[in-house]
C-alpha positions in Angstrom: 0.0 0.0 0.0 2.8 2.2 0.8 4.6 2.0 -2.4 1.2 2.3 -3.9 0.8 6.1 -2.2 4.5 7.1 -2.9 3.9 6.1 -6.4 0.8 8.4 -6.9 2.6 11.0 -4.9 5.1 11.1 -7.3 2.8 11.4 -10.4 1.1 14.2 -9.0 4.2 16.2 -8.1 5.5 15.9 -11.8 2.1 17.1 -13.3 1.9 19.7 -10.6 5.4 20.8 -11.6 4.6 20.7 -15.8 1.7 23.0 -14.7 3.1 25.7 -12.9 6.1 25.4 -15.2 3.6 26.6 -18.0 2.4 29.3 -15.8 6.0 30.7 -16.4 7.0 29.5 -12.7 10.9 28.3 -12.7 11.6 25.7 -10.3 14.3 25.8 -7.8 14.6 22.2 -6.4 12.3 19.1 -6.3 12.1 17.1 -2.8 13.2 19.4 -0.5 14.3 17.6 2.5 15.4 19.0 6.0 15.5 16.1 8.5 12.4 14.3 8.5 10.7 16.9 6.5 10.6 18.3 3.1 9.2 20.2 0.7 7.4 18.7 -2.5 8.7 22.1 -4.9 10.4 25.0 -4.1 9.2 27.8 -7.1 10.0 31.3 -8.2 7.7 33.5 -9.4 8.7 36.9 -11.0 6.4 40.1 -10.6 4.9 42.2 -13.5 7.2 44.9 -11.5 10.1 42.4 -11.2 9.4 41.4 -7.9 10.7 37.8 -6.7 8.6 35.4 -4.9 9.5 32.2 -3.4 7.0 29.4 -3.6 7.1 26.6 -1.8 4.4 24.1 -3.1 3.1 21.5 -1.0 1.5 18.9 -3.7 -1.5 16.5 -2.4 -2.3 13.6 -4.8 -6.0 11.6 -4.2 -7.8 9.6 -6.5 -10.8 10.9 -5.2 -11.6 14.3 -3.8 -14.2 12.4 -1.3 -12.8 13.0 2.4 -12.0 16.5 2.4 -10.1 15.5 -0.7 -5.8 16.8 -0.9 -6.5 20.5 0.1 -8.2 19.0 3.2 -4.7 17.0 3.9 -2.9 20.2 4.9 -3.9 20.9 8.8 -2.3 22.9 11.6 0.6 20.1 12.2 1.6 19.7 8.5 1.6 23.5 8.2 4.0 23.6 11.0 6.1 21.0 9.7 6.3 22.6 6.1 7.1 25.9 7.7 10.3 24.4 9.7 11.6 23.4 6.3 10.9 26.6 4.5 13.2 28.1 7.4 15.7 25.9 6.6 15.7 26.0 2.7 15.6 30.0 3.3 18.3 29.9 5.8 20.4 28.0 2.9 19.3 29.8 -0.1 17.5 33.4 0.9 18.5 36.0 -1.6 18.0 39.5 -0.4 14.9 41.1 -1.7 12.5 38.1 -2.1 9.6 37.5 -0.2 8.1 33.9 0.4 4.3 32.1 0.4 2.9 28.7 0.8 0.4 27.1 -2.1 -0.9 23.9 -2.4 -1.6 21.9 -5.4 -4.4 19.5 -4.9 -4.2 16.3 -7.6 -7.3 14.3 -8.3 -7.1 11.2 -10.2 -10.7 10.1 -10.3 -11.2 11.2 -14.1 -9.0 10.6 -17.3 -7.3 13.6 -16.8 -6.1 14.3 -13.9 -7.8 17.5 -11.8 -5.4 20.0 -10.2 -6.7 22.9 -7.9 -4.2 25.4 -7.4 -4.6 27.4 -3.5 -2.3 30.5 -3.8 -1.3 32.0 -0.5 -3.0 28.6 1.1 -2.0 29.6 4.2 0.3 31.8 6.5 2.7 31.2 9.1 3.6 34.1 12.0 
């Protein structure tokens, strides 16, 4: 069952990635990891003003969207847990000048194609 998950996982992380790479988004690394925690992508986004934003993407693959469906997947505790590793990717990569959000990319497999729902700003950490 496990390899079963990690394999879906997977899939939606590359689709999530082909999307927001056709949104013009450049990826800065894949699989973050920081301990026992990581970070599906880390993404830059440029302004229409030049501004640089920092994206890190938590990606939630389900073959249904029953349950609350992969948006529902992200409580309190994994928002915690991704914030720890966004300190620690920032702490090894910050560039002056940028500023930093969390998105999620929900992936549902129930159809052909798969579904992806895009949360910008998903959720802030003080």
């Amino acid at each position: 069952m496990f390899a079963a998950r990690q394999i879906l996982g997977e899939r939606g992380e590359r689709i999530a990635e082909r999307f927001l790479v056709k949104k013009g988004w450049l990826i800065l690394d894949r699989r973050f990891r920081s301990g026992h925690r990581d970070i599906d992508l880390v993404a830059e986004i440029v302004g229409a003003t030049g501004e640089r934003t920092v994206v890190f993407v938590e990606v939630k693959s389900r073959v249904s969207a029953d349950f609350g469906g992969p948006l529902g997947a992200v409580h309190w505790k994994k928002q915690r847990e991704l914030a720890k590793a966004a300190r620690d990717w920032l702490g090894r990569f910050h560039r002056p000048g940028e500023s930093y959000r969390f998105d999620v990319v929900g992936v549902i497999f129930g159809s052909l194609e798969p579904e992806l729902i895009h949360v910008e700003n998903a959720f802030v950490i003080r």
